[in-house]
C-alpha positions as CSV (number, residue, x, y, z in Angstrom):
1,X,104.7,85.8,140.5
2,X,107.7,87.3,138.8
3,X,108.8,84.2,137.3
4,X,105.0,83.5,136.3
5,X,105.0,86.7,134.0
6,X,108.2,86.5,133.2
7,X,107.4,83.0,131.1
8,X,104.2,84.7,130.1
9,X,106.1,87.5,128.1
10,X,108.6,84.9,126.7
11,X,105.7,82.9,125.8
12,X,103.8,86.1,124.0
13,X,107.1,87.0,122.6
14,X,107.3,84.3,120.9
15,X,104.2,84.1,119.4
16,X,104.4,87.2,117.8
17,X,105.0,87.6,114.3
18,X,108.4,89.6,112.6
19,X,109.3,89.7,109.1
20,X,111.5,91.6,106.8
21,X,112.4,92.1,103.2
22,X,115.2,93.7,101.8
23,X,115.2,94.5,98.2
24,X,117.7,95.9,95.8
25,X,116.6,96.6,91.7
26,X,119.3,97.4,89.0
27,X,118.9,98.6,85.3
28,X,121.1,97.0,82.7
29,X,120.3,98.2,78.9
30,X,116.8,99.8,79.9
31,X,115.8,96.6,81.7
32,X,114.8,96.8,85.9
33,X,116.0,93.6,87.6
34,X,116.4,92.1,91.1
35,X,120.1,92.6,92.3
36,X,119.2,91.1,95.6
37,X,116.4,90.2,97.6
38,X,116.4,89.2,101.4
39,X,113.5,87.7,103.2
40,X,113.2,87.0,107.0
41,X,110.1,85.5,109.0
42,X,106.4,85.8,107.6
43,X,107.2,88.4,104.9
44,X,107.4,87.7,101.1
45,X,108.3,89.1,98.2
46,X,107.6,87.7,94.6
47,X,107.8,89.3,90.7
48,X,104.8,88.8,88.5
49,X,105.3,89.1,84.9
50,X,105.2,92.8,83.9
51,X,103.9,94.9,80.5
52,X,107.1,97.0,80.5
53,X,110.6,96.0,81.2
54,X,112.2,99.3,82.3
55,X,109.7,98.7,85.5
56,X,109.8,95.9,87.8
57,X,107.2,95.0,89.7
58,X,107.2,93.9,93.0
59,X,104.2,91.9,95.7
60,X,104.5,91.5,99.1
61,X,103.2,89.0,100.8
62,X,102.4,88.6,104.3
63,X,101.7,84.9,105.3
64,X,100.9,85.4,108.5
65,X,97.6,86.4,107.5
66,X,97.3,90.0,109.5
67,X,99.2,91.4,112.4
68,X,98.8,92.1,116.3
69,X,100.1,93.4,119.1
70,X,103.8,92.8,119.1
71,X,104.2,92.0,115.6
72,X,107.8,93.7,114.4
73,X,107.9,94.4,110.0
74,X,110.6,95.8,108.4
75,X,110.7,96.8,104.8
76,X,113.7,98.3,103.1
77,X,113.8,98.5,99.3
78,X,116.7,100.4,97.3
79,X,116.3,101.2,93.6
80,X,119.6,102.2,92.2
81,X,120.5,105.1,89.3
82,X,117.6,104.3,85.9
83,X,115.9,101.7,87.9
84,X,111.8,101.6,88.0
85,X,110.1,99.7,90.6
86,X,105.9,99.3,91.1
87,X,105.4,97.7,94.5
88,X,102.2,96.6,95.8
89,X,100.3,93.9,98.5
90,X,98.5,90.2,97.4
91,X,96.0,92.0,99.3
92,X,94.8,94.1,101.8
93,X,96.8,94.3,105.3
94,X,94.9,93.9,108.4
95,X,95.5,95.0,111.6
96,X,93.9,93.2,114.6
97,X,93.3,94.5,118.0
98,X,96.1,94.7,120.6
99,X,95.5,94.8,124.5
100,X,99.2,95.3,124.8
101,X,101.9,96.3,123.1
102,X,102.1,97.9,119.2
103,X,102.0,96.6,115.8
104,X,105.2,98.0,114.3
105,X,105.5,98.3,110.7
106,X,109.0,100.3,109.5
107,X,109.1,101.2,105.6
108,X,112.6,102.5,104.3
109,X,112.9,103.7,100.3
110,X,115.8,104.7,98.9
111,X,115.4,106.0,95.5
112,X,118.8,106.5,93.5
113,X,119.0,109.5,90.8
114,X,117.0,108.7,87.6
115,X,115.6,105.9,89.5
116,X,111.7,105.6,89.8
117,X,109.2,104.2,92.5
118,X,105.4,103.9,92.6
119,X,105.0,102.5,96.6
120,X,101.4,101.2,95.9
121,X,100.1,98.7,98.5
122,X,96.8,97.8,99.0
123,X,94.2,99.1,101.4
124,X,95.4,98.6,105.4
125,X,92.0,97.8,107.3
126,X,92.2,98.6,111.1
127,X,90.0,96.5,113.5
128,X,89.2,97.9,116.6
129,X,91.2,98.3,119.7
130,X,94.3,98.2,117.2
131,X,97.7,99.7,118.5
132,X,99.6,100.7,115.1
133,X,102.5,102.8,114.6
134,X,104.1,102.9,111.6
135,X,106.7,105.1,109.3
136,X,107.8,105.5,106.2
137,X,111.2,106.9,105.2
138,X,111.9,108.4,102.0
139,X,115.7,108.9,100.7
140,X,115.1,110.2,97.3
141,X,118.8,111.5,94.9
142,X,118.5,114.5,92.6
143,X,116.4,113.1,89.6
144,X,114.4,110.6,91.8
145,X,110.6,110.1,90.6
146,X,108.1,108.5,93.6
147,X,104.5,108.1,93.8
148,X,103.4,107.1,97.3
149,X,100.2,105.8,98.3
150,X,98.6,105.0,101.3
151,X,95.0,104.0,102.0
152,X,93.5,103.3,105.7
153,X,89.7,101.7,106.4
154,X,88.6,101.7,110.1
155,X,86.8,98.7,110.3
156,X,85.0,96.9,107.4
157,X,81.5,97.6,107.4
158,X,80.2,95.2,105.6
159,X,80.6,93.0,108.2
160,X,79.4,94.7,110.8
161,X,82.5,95.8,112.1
162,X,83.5,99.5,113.4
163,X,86.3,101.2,114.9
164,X,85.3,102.3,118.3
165,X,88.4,103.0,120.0
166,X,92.3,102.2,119.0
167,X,95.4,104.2,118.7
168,X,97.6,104.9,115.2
169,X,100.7,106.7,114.6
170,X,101.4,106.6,111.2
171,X,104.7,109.3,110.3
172,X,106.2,109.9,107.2
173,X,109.5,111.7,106.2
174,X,110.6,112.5,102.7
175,X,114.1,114.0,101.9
176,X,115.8,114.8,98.6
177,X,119.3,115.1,98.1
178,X,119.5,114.6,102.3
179,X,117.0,117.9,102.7
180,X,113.9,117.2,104.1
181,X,111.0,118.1,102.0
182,X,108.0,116.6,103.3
183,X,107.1,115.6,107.7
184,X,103.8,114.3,108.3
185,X,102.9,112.7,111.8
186,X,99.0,111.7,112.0
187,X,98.3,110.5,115.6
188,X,94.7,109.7,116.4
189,X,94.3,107.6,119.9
190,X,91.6,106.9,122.1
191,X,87.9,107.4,120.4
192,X,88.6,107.2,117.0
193,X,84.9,106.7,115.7
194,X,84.4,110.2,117.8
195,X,87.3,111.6,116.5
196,X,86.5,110.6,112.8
197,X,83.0,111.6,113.2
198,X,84.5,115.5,113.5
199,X,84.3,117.6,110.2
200,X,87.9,118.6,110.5
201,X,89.1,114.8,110.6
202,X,87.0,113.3,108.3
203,X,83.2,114.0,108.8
204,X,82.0,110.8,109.4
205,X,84.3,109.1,107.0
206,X,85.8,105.4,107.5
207,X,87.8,104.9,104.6
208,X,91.0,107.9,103.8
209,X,94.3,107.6,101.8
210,X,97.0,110.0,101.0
211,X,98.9,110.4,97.7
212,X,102.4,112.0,97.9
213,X,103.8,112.6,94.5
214,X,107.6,114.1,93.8
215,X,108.7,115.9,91.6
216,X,104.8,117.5,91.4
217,X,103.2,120.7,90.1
218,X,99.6,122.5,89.4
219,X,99.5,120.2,86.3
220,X,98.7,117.0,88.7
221,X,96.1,119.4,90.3
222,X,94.7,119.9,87.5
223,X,94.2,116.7,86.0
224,X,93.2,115.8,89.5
225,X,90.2,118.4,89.8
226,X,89.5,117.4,86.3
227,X,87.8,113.7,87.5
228,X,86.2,116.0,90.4
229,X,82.6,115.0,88.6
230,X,83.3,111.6,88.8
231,X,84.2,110.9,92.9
232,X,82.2,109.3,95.2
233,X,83.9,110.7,98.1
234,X,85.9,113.8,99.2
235,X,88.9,114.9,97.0
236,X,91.4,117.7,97.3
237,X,95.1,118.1,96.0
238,X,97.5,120.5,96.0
239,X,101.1,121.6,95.2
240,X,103.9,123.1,96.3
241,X,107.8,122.9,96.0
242,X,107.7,120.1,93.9
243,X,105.6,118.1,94.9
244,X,102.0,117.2,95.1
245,X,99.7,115.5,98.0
246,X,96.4,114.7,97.0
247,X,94.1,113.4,100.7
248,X,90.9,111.2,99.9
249,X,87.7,110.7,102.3
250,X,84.9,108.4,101.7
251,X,81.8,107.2,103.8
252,X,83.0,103.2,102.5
253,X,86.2,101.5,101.5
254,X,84.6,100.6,97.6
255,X,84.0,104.5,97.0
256,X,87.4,104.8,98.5
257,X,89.1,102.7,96.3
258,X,87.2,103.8,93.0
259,X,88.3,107.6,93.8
260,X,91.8,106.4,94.8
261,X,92.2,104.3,91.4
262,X,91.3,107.2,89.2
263,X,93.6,109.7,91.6
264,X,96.3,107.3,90.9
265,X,95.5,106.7,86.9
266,X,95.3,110.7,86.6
267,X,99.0,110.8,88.3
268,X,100.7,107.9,87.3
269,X,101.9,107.1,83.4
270,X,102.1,103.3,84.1
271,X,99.0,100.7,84.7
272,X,97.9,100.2,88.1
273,X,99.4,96.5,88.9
274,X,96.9,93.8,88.6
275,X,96.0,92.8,91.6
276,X,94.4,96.4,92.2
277,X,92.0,95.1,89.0
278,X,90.8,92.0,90.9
């Protein structure tokens, strides 16, 4: 029996998808360029044309189509001093159930002084029974601009589907200058659909994202609270110690992403890339 599931976690491990990128952008006479780029596994990375040089922008792709249970992705992108970097997905990540282990997904940013990142990927849609935990590291210098965004949809309704059950860590850690300045752990395990379905999670809301914006002030409040008239779904921002975090609810991933695109239009002085037009 032991050599029986021994072979059957060699064979699982070795069905399981890992990927990495590794991504370094310069800035020569107001131009942002690749200095090096390192790909491992099923992740991709690959540079549309963009509007304006002093940005770069940068896709990720994952050709494995999804991940599972046991799927390892690493992400670690470094923008040195005057630098500007957009990044974003092909398309939306989904998660598929696990009856095992986790779907590990490590994000590390490392934003150099004068150096600018707008960390925009597309929706992550959950199935149910998934087993994610994820985190996202944050190095920014003195100087440093970023503009994170995150957006989760439990299950996609118009299919049918639902999150009934699942787990999901998803922890974030921001530090300037070495000083942390923003810690955020969400943890929701077991019922999620029950524990959604509560007022102080999300009141019956499938679809939420977070915006994290550094340096911030009242000003993004403002123009924030200023498109109030205009969202389909719940809204609220606020600031603090440099830095604004805006947290978005909606009943459906479309009302989702309409608030989310004018959240991040309001906040943002550059276009959202073009695949969030498609």
């Amino acid at each position: 029996m032991t050599a029986i599931s021994s072979l059957s976690s060699a064979t699982f491990a070795g069905n399981r998808a890992v990927g990495q990128i590794a991504l370094a952008v310069d800035a020569a006479h107001g131009i942002s360029r690749r200095q090096r780029v390192h790909e491992a596994g099923s992740l991709r990375v690959r540079f549309p044309n963009a509007d304006r040089p002093d940005t770069l922008e940068a896709v990720i792709v994952n050709t494995a189509g999804g991940m599972t249970g046991g799927d390892r992705f690493g992400i670690d992108v470094a923008i040195n001093a005057g630098a500007g970097l957009t990044v974003t997905t092909a398309a939306a990540e989904k998660i598929y159930r696990s009856l095992g282990p986790e779907t590990e997904i490590v994000v590390k940013l490392d934003i150099a002084r004068g150096a600018r990142l707008a960390w925009l990927p597309q929706e992550t849609i959950l199935f149910d029974q998934v087993r994610l935990q994820r985190s996202i590291d944050v190095a920014l210098a003195p100087g440093a601009q970023l503009l994170l965004a995150e957006a989760m949809i439990f299950g996609r309704a118009a299919m049918g589907e639902a999150v009934q059950s699942g787990e999901l860590t998803d922890r974030w850690r921001v530090r300037v200058d070495g000083a942390l300045v923003f810690a955020e752990t969400v943890r929701l395990e077991g019922a999620l659909a029950k524990q959604l379905a509560r007022r102080a999670v999300a009141a019956g809301g499938v679809a939420v994202a977070s915006i994290l914006k550094v340096p911030g002030d009242e000003a993004d409040v403002a123009a924030i609270r200023a498109l109030a008239e205009g969202f389909g779904g719940e809204v609220a921002a606020s600031a603090w110690n440099g830095q604004t975090v805006a947290r978005l609810v909606a009943q459906d991933s479309a009302t989702l992403r309409r608030d989310l695109m004018a959240v991040l239009t309001a906040l943002n002085p550059l276009a959202l890339p073009r695949l969030w037009l498609n």
